[in-house]
mmCIF file of the N, C-alpha and C atoms, coordinates in Angstrom:
data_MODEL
# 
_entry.id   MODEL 
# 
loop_
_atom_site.group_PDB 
_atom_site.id 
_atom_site.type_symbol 
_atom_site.label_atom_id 
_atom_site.label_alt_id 
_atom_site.label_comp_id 
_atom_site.label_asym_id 
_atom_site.label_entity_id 
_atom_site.label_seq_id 
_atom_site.pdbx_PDB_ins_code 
_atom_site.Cartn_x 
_atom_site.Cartn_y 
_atom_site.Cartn_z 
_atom_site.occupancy 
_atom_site.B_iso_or_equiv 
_atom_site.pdbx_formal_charge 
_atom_site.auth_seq_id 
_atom_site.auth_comp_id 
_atom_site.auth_asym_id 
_atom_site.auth_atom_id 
_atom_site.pdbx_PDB_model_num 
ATOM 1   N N  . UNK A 1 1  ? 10.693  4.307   201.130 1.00 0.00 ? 1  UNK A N  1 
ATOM 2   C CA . UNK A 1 1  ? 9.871   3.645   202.131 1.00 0.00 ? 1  UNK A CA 1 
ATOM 3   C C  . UNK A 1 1  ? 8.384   3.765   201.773 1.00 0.00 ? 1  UNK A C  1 
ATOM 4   N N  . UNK A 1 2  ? 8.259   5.217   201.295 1.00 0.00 ? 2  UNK A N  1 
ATOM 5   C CA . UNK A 1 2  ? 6.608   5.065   201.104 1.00 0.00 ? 2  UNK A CA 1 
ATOM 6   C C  . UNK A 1 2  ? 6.313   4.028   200.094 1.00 0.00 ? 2  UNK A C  1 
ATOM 7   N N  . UNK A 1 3  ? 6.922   3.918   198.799 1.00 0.00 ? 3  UNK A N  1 
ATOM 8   C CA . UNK A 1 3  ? 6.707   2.996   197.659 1.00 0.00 ? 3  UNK A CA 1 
ATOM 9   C C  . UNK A 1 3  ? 6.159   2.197   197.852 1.00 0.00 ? 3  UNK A C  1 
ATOM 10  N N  . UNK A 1 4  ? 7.329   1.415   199.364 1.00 0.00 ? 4  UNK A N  1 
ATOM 11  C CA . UNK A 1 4  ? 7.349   0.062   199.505 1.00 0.00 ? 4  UNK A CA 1 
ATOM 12  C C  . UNK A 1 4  ? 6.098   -0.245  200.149 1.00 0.00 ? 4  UNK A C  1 
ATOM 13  N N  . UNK A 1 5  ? 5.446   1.024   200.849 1.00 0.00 ? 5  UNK A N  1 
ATOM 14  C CA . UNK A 1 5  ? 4.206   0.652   201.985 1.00 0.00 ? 5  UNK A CA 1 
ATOM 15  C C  . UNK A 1 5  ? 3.117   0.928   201.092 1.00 0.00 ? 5  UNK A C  1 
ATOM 16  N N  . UNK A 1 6  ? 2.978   1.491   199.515 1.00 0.00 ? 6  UNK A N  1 
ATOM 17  C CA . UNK A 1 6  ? 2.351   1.178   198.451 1.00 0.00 ? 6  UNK A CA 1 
ATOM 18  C C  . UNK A 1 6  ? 2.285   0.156   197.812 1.00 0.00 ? 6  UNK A C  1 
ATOM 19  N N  . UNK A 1 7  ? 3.435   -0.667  197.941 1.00 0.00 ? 7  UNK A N  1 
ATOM 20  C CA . UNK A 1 7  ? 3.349   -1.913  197.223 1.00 0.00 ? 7  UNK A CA 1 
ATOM 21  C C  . UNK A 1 7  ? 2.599   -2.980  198.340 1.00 0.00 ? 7  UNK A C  1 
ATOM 22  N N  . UNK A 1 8  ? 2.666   -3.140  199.474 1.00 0.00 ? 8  UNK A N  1 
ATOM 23  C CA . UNK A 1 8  ? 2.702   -3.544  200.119 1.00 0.00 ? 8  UNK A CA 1 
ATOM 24  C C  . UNK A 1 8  ? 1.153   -3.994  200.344 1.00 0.00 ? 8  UNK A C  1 
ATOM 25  N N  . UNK A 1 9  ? 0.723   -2.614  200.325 1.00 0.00 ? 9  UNK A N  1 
ATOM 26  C CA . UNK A 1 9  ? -0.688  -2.383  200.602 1.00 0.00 ? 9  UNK A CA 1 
ATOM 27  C C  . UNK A 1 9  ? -1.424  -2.789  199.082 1.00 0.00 ? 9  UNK A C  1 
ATOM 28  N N  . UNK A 1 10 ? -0.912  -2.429  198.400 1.00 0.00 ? 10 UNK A N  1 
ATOM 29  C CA . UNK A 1 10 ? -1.719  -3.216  196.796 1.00 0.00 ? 10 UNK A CA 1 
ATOM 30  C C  . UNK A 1 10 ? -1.906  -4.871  197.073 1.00 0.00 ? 10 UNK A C  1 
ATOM 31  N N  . UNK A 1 11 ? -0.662  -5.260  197.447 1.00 0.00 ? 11 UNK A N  1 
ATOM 32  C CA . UNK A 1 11 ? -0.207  -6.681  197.089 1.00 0.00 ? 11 UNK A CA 1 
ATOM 33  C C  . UNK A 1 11 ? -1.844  -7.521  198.302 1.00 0.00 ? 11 UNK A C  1 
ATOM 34  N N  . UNK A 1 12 ? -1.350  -6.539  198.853 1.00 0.00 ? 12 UNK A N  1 
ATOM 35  C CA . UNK A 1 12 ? -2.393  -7.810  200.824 1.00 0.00 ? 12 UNK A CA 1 
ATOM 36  C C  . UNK A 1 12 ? -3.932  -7.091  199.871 1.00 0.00 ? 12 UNK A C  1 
ATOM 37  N N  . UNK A 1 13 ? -4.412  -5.928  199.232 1.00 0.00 ? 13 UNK A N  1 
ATOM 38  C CA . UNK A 1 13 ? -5.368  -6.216  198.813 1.00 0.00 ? 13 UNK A CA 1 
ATOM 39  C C  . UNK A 1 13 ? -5.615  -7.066  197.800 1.00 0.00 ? 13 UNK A C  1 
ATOM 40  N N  . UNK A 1 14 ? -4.734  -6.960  196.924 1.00 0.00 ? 14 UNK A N  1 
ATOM 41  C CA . UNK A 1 14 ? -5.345  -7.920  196.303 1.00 0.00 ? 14 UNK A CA 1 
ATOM 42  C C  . UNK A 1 14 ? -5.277  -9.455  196.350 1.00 0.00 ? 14 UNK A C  1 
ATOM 43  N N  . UNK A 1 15 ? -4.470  -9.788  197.025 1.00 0.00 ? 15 UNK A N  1 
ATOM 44  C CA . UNK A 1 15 ? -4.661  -11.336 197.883 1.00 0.00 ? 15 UNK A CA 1 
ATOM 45  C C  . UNK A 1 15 ? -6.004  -11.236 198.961 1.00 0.00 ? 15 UNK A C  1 
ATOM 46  N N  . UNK A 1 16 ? -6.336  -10.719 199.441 1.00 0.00 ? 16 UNK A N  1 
ATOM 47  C CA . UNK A 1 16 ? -7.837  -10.245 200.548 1.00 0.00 ? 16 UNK A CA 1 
ATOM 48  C C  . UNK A 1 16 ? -8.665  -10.443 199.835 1.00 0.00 ? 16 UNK A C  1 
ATOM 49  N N  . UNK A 1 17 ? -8.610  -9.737  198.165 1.00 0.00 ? 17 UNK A N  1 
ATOM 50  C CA . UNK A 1 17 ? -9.917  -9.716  197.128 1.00 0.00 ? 17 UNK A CA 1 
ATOM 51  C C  . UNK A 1 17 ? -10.387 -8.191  197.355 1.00 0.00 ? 17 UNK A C  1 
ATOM 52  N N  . UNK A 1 18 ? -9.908  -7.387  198.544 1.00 0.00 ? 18 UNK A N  1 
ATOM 53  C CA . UNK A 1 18 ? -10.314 -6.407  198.844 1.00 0.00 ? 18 UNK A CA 1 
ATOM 54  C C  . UNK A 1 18 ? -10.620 -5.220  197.491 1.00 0.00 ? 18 UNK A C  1 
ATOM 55  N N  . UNK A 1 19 ? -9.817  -5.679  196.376 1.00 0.00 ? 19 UNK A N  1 
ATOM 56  C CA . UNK A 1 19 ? -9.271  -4.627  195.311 1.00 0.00 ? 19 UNK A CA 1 
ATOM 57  C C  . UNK A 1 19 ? -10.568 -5.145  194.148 1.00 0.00 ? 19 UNK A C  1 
ATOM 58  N N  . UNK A 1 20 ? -11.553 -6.494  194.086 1.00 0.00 ? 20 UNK A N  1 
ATOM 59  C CA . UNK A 1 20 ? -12.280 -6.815  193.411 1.00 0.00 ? 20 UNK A CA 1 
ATOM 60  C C  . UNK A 1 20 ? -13.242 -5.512  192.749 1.00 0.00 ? 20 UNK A C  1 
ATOM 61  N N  . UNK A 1 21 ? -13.934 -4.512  194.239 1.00 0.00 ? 21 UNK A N  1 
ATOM 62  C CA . UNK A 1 21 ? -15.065 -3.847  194.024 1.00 0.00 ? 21 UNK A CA 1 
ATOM 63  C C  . UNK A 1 21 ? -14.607 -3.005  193.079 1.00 0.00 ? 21 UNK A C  1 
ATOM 64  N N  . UNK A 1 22 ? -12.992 -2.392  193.128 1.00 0.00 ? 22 UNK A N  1 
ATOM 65  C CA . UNK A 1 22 ? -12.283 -1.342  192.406 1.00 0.00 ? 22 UNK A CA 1 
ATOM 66  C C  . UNK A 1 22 ? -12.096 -1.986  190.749 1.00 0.00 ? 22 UNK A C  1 
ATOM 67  N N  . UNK A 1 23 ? -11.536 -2.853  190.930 1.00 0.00 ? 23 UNK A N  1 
ATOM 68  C CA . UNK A 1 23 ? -11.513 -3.528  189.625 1.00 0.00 ? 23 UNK A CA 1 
ATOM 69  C C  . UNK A 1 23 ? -12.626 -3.915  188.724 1.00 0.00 ? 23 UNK A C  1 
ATOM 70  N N  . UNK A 1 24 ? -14.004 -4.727  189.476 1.00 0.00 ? 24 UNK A N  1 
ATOM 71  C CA . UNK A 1 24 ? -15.320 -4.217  188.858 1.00 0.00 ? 24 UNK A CA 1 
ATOM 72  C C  . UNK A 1 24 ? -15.779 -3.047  188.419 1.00 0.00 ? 24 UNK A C  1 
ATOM 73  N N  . UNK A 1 25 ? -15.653 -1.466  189.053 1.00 0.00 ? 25 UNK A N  1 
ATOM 74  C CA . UNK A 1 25 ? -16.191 -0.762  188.555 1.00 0.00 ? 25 UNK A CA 1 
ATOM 75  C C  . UNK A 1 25 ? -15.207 -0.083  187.417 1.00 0.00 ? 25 UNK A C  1 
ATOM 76  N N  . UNK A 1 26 ? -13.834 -0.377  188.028 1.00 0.00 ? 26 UNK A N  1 
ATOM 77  C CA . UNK A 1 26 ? -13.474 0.090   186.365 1.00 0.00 ? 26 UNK A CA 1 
ATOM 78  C C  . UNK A 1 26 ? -13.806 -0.570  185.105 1.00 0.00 ? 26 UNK A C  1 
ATOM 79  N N  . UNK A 1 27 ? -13.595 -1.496  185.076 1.00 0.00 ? 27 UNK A N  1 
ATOM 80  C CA . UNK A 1 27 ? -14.298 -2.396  184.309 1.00 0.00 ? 27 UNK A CA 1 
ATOM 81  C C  . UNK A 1 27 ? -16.059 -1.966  183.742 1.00 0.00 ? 27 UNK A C  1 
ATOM 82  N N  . UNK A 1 28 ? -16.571 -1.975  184.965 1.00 0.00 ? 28 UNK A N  1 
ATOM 83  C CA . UNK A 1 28 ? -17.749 -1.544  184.215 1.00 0.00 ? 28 UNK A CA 1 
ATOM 84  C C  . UNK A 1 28 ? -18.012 0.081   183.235 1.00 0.00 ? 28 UNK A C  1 
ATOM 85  N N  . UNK A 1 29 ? -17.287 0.889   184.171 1.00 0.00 ? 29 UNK A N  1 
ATOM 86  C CA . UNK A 1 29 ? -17.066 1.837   183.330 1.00 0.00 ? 29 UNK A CA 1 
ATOM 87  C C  . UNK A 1 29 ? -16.836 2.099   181.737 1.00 0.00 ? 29 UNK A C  1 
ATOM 88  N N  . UNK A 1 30 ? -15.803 0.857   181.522 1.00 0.00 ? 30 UNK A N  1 
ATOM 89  C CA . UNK A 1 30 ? -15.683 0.583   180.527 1.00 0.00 ? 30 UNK A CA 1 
ATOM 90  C C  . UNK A 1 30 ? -16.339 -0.104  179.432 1.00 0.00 ? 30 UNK A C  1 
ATOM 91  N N  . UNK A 1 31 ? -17.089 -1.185  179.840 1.00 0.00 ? 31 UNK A N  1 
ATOM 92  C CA . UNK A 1 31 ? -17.841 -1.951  179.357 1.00 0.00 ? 31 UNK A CA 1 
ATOM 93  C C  . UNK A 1 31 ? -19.544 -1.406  179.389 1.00 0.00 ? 31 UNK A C  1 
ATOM 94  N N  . UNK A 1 32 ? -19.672 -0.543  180.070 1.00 0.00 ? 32 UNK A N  1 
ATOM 95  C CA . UNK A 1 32 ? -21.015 -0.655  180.383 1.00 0.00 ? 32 UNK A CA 1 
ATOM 96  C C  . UNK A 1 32 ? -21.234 0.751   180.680 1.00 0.00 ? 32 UNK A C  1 
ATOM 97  N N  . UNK A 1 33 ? -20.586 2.050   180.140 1.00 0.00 ? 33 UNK A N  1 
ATOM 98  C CA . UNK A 1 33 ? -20.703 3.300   180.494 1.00 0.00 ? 33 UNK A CA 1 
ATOM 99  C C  . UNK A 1 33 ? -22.264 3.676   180.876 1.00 0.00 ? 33 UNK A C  1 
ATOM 100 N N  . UNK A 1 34 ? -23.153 3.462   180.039 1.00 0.00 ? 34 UNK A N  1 
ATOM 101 C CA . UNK A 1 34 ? -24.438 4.219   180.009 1.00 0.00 ? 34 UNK A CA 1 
ATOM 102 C C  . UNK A 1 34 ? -25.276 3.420   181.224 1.00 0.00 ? 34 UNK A C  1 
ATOM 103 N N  . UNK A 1 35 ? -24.660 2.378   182.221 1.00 0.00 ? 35 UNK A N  1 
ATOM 104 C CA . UNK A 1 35 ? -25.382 1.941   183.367 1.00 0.00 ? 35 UNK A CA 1 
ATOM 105 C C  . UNK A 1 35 ? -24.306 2.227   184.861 1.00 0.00 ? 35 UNK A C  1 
ATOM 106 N N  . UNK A 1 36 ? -25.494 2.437   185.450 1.00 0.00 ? 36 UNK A N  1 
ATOM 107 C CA . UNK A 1 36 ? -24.701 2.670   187.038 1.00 0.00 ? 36 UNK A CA 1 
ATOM 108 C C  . UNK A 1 36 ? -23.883 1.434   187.534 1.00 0.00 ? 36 UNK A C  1 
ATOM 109 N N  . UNK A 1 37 ? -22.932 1.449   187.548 1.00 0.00 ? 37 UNK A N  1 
ATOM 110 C CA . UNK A 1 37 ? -21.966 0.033   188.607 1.00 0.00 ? 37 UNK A CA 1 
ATOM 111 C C  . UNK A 1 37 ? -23.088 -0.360  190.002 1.00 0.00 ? 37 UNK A C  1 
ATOM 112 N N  . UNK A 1 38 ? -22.952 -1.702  190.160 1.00 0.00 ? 38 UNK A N  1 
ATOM 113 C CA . UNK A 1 38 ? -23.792 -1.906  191.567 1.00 0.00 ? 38 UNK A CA 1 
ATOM 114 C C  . UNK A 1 38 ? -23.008 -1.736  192.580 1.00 0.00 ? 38 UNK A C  1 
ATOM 115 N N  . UNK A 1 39 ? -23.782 -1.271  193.687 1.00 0.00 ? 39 UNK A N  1 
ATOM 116 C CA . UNK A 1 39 ? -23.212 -0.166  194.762 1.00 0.00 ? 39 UNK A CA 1 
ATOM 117 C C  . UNK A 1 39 ? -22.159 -1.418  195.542 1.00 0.00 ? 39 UNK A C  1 
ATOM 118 N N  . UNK A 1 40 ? -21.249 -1.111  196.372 1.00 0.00 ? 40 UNK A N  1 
ATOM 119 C CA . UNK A 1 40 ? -20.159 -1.750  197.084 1.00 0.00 ? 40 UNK A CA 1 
ATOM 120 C C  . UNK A 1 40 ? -21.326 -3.090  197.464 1.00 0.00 ? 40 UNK A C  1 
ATOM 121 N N  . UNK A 1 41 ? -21.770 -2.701  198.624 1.00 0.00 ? 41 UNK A N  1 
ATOM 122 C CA . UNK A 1 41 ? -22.843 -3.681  198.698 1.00 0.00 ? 41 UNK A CA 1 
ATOM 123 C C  . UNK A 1 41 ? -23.175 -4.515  198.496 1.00 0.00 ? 41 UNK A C  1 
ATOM 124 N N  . UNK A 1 42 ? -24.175 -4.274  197.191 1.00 0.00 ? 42 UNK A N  1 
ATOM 125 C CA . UNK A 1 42 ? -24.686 -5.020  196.491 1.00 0.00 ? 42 UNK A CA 1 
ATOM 126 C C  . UNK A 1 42 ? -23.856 -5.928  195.409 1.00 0.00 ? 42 UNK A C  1 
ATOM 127 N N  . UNK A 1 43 ? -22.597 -5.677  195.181 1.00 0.00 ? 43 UNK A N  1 
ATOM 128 C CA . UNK A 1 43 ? -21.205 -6.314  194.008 1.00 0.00 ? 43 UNK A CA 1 
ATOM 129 C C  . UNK A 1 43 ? -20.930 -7.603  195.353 1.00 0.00 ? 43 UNK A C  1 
ATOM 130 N N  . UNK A 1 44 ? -20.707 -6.875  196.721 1.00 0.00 ? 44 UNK A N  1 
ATOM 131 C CA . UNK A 1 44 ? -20.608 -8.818  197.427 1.00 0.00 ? 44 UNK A CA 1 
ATOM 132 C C  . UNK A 1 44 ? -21.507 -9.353  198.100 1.00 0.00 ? 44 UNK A C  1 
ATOM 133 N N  . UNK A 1 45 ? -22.694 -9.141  198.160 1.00 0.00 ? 45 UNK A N  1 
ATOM 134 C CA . UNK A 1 45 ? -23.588 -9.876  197.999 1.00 0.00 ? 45 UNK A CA 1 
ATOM 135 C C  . UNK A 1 45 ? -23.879 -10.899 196.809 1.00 0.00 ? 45 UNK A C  1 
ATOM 136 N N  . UNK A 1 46 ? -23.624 -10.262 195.886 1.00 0.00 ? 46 UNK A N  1 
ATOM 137 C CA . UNK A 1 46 ? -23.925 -10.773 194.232 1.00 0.00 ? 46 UNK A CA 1 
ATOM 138 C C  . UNK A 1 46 ? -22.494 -11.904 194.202 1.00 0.00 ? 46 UNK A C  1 
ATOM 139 N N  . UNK A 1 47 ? -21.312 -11.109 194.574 1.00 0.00 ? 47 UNK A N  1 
ATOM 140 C CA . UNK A 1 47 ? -20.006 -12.268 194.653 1.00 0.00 ? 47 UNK A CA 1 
ATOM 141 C C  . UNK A 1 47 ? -20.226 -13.745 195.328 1.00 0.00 ? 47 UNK A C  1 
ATOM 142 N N  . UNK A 1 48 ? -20.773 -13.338 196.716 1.00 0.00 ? 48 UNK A N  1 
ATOM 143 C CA . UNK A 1 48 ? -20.713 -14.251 198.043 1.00 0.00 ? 48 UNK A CA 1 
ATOM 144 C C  . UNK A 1 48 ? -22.063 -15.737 197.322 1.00 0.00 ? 48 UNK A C  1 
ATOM 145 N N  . UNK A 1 49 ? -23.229 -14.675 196.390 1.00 0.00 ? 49 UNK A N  1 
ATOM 146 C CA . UNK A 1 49 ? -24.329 -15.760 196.086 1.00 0.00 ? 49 UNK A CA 1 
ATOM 147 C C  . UNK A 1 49 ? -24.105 -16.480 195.278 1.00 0.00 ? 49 UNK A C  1 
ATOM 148 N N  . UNK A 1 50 ? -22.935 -15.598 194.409 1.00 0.00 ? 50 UNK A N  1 
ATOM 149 C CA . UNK A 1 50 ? -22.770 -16.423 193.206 1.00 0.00 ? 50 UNK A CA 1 
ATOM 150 C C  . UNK A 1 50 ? -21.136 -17.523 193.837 1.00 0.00 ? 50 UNK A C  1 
ATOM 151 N N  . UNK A 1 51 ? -20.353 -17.493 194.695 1.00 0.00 ? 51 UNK A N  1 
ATOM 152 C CA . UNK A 1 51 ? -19.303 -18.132 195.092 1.00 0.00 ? 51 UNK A CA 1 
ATOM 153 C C  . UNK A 1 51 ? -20.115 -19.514 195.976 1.00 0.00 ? 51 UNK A C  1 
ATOM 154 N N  . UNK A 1 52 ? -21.177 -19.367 196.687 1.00 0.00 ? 52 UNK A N  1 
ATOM 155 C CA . UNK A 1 52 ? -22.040 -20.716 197.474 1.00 0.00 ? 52 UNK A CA 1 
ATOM 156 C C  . UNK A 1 52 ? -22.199 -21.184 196.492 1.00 0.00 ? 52 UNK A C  1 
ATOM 157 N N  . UNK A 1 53 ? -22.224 -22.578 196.876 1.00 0.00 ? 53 UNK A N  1 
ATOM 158 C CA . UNK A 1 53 ? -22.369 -23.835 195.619 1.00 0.00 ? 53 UNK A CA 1 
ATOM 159 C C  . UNK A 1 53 ? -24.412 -23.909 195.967 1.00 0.00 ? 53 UNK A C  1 
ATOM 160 N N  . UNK A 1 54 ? -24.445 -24.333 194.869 1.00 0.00 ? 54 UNK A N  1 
ATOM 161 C CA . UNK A 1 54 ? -26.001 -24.345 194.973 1.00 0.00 ? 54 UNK A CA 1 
ATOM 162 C C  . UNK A 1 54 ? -26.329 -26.227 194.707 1.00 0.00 ? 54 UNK A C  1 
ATOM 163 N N  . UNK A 1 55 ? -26.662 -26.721 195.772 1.00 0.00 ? 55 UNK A N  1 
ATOM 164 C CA . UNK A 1 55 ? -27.122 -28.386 195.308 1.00 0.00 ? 55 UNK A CA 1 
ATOM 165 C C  . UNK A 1 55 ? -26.305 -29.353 195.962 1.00 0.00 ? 55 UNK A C  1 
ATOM 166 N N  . UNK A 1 56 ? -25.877 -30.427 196.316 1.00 0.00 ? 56 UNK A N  1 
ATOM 167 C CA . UNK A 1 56 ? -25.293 -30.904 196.878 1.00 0.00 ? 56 UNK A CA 1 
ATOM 168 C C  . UNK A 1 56 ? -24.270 -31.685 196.088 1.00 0.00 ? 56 UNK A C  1 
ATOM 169 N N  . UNK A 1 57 ? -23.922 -30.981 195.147 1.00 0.00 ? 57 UNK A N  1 
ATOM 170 C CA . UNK A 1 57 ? -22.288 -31.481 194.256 1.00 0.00 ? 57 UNK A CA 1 
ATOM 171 C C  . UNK A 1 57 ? -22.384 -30.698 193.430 1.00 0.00 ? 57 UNK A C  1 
# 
């Protein structure tokens, strides 16, 4: 039962996007050791500005 309420809970985050901030900073870790990851925050702010369309098409 617990597994399943592990799987469960992976699956709805990562359909939510909720799992993005986690997946960025590993990532950056990797890619980018010698700089700080941008704080929770500031990663959807940066998502949300860069997801608005900019211009009218």
């Amino acid at each position: 039962m617990r597994g399943a309420w592990r799987a469960l809970r992976w699956w709805v985050r990562g359909v939510l996007g909720a799992s993005a901030y986690d997946t960025y900073v590993a990532r950056h870790r990797i890619d980018h050791p010698d700089h700080a990851p941008l704080s929770e925050r500031e990663f959807w702010r940066r998502r949300q500005d860069e997801a608005t369309p900019k211009g009218c098409c």
